[in-house]
C-alpha positions in Angstrom: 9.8 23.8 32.6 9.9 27.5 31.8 11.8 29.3 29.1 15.0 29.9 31.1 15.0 26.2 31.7 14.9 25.6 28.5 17.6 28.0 26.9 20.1 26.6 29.0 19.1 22.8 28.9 19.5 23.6 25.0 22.8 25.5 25.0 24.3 22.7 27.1 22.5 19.6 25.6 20.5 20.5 22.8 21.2 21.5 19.5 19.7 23.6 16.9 20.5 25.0 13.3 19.8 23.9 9.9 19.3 20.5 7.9 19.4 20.1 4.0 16.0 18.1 3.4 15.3 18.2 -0.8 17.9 20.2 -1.3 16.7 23.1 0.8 17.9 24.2 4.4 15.3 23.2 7.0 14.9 24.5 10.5 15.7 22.0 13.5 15.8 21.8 17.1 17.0 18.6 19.4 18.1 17.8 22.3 19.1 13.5 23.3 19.2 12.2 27.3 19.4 8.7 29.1 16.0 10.0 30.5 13.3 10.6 29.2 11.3 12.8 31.3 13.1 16.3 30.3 12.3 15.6 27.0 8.5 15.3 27.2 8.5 19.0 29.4 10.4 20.6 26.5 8.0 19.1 23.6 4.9 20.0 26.0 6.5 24.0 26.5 7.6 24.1 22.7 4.0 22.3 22.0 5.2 20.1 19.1 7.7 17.3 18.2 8.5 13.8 18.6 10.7 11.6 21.0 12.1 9.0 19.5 14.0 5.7 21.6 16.8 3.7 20.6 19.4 1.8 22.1 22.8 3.6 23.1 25.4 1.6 20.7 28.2 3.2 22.5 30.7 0.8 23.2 32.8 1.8 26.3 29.8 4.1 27.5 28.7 3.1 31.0 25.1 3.7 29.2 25.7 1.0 26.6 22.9 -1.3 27.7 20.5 1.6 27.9 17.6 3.3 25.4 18.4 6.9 24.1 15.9 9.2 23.9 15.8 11.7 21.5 13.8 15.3 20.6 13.0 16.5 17.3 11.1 19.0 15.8 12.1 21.6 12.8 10.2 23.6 10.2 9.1 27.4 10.4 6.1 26.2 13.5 9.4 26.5 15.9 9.9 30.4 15.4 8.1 31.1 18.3 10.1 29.4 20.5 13.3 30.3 18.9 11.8 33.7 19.5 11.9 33.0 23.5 15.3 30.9 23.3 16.9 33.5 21.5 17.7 36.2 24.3 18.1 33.5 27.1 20.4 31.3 25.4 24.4 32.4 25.5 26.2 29.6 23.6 24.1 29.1 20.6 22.3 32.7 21.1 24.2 33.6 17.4 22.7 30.4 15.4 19.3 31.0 16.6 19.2 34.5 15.5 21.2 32.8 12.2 17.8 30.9 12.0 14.9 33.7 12.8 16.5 35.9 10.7 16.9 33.0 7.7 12.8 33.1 8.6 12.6 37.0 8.1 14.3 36.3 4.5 12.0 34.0 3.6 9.1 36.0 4.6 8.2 33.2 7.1 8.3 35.7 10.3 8.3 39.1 11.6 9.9 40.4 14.4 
């Protein structure tokens, strides 16, 4: 998986932006698939996260019966790859700059 990859896999399936967690806004990146395998190349390129399994619980999907996997990872350690999503990604290209410059205020990053 490379960069490019990943900026669009995101825009399409992922999603980013902020969580409150005590209070405060927190920084978060995910992304949830039937398979499990795109997953672990995005946590390997972004170097950090978890993937977490659970069943589906979707009546009427055709995936009822299956697990859902799901990628999470948040906090200020995913700057740097909001840093190389930001000018690849087209959809959520305004949030992530929403985020790195949220970073910037915080004195958390530098462009």
């Amino acid at each position: 998986m490379n960069w490019d990859y990943a900026a669009g896999f995101l825009d399409a399936d992922g999603c980013i932006g902020f969580v409150s967690e005590y209070g405060s806004p927190r920084l978060r990146l995910s992304a949830t698939q039937v398979t499990r395998e795109v997953l672990e190349e995005l946590q390997e390129l972004i170097g950090h996260g978890k993937i977490y399994t659970r069943p589906s619980k979707r009546p009427g999907n055709l995936n009822t019966d299956r697990e859902i996997f799901s990628y999470q990872t948040g906090g200020y350690k995913i700057l740097p790859a909001l840093a190389e999503l930001e000018t690849r990604m087209i959809v959520k290209r305004a949030k992530c700059t929403e985020m790195i410059d949220f970073a910037i205020s915080k004195n958390r990053w530098t462009r």
